[in-house]
N, C-alpha and C positions, 0 to 999 in steps of 0.2 A: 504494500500500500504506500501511497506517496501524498503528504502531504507538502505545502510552499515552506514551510515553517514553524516549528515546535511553538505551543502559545510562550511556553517560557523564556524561549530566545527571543520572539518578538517582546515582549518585555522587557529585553534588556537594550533593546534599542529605542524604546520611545522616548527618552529624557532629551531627546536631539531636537525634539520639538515637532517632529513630519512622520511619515507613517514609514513603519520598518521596511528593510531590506526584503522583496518577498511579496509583499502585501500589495495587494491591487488596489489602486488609488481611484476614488471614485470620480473625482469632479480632475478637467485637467490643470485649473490653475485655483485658485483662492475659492471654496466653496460660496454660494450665494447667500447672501446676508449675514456672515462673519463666520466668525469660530474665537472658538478658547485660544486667548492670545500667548497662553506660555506653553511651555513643553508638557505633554502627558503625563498622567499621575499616576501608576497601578500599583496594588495593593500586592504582598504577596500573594493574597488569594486569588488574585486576580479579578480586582475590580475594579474597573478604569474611570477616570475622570479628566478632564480636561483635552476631547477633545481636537487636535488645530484641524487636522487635515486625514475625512470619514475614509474609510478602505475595509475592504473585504478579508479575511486570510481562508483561503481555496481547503478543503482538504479530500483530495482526488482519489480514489481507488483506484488500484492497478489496472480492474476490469469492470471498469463504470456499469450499470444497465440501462445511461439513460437521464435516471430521472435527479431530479436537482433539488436542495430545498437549501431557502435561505433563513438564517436562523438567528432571532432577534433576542436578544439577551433585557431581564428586567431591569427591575435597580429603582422604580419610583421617578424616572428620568433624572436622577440626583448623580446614579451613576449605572455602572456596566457590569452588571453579575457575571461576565464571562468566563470565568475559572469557574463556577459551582454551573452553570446553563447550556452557554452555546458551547463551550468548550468540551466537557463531555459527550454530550448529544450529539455533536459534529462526530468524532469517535465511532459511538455507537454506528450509527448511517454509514460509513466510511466503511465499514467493517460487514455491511448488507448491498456493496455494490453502489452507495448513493451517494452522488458526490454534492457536497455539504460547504456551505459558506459561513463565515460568522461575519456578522456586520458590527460594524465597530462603527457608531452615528455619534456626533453632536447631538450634545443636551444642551436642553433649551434656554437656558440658563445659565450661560457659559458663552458669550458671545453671539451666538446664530440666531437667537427666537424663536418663539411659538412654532415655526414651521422646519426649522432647521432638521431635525429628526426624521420628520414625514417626507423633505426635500430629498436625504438621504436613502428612504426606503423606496422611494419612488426609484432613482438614478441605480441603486445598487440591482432593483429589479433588470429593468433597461440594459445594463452593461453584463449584466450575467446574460440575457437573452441576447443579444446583440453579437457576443461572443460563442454563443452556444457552438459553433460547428466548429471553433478552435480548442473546446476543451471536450468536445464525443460528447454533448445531451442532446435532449429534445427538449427545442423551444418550446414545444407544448406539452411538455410535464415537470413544470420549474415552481417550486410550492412555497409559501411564507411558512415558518412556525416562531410564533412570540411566546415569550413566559411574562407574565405579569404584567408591567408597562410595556413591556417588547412585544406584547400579545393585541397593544394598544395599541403601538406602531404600525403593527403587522395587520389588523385588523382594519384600522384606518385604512393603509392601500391597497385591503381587497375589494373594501365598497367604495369608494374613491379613487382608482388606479389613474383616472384622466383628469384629476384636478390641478390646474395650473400654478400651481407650487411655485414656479422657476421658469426663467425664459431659456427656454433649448440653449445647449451649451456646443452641441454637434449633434453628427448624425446620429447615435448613439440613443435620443430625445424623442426620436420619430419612433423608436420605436415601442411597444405595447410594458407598462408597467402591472398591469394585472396578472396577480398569482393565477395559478390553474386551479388552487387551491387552498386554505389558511388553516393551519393548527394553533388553535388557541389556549394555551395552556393556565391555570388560575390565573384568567384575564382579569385587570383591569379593562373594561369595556366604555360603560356609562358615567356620566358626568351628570347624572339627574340626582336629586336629592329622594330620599334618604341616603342613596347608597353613593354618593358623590365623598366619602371620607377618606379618600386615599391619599398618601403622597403623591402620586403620579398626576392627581386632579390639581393640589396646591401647585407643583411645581409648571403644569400648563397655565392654568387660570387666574390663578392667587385665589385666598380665601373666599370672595366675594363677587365672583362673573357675573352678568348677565346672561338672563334667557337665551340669549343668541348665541354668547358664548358658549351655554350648556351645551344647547344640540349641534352646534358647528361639531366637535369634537366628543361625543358619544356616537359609538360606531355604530350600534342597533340603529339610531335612526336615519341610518342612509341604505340600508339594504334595501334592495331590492331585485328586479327579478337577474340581472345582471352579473349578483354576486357570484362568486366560485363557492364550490361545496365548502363544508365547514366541518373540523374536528374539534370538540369542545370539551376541556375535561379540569375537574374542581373541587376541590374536596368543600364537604357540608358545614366544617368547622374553622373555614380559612378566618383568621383574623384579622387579615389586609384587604382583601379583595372579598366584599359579600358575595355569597354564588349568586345571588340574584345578578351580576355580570352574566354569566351563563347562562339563566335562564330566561334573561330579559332577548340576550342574543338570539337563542333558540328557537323564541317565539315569532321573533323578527323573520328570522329565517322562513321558519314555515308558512310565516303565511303571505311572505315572498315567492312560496314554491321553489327553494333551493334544498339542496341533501345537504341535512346537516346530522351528526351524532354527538351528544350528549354524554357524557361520562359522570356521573355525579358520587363521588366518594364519602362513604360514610365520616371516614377521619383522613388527614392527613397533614392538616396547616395549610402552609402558604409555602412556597419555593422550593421545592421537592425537587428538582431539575430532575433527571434519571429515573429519581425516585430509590429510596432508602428498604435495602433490601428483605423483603416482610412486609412490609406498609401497603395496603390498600393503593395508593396510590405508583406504586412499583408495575403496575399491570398497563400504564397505560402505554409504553413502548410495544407492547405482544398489541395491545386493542389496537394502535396506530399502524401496523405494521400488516395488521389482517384489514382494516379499511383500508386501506393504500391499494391492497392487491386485489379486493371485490374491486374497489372503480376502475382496475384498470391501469394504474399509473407507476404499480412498481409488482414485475414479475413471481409468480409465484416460484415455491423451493422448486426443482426436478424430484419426481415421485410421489 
């Protein structure tokens, strides 16, 4: 298996201020509407902050099948859970034939703005489709999956993939940002009150949005018939993310008339990435992995 770059050695190149050796750069010059003006900040555990300039890190299977998924790391948009999220689960995928992206976005709050993030998930789309015949996929089975506010991110440009974010930067712009598909993992979704208490909603809105505000940026209220199918999965006892994200999602969905499936976990918290071995929510890689292969989008075993 072959990936561009160990997460750990990219890590030890971000204090340089620009995206590591390796790393596919998203925008070709200065992203639109700024970025984090100093050098990256990652945590040993790998949790990023600060930053300048968004990029991908590829992790390629020796013998692809295909299909693609780009994978959105949480954090509250405060920062980048990529050591505990994308970074494992990228692994996992790599190791099923599926070659796997981690996006590394500007937070909103950190130079770029309210759109800064959704700019990123839009263009990271686009450049992974764009490229698809130089790395063996199929443009038409290239998938979002968010965990938490990444699931916000990812969410946002399944039912919004054509929202003008950004003026074309190259040809790259022309082309289609809509996933084929979104896994949304203990999403942050909605911004409607009661269940509007998250970090992820402070760090967009501030305390105190307006109406317009709410619905501009809760995802459930843009679906429609449009959307890409949906995988949704959350445990009953999250304490950051009420499930009512999930099942406000759900409801959206259906009576959009899109496939969506539903995972609702008796126990498990909030931020499970993989999922802790034994835990209720450990199952949801096998439940992802058999929906992948009913729709079609990722081959089933031989035999």
């Amino acid at each position: 298996m072959r990936r561009l770059m160990p997460l750990c050695l990219v890590l030890l190149h971000l204090h340089a201020g620009a995206a590591p050796p390796g790393a596919i750069v998203l925008w070709p010059g200065a992203p639109p509407g700024g970025a984090a003006p100093g050098p990256q900040r990652d945590s040993a555990k790998g949790s990023i902050t600060q930053v300048g300039q968004p990029y991908l890190i590829a992790h390629r299977p020796a013998q692809p099948n295909g299909l693609t998924i780009l994978l959105v790391s949480g954090g509250g948009y405060a920062h980048i859970e990529a050591g505990k999220e994308s970074g494992p689960v990228a692994s996992w995928l790599q190791a099923r034939g599926v070659t796997a992206f981690e996006l590394v976005y500007r937070l909103p709050r950190e130079g770029g703005g309210v759109a800064a993030p959704f700019q990123d998930g839009q263009r990271a789309m686009r450049v992974i489709r764009a490229r698809a015949a130089e790395w063996g996929i199929d443009p038409a089975r290239i998938g979002m999956l968010g965990f938490s506010a990444g699931a916000h991110l990812a969410g946002m440009t399944a039912v919004q993939p054509d929202a003008a974010l950004y003026a074309p930067v190259d040809a790259m712009d022309a082309v289609s940002a809509r996933p084929d598909f979104a896994v949304l993992l203990y999403p942050v979704l909605t911004m409607q009150p009661p269940f509007d208490t998250t970090h992820a909603k402070k760090q967009l809105l501030g305390s105190h949005p307006g109406q317009a505000a709410r619905d501009a940026w809760s995802v459930e209220r843009h679906v429609d018939a449009r959307t890409p199918s949906v995988f949704l999965a959350q445990a009953l006892d999250d304490p950051i993310a009420p499930p009512e994200n999930s099942r406000l999602m759900d409801a959206a969905l259906r009576r959009a008339g899109v496939p969506v499936e539903l995972h609702l976990f008796q126990h498990g918290g909030h931020g499970w990435g993989l999922g802790k071995a034994g835990s209720e929510p450990a199952a949801w890689p096998r439940l992802l992995q058999a929906w992948l292969q009913a729709r079609g989008w990722m081959s089933q075993p031989a035999g």
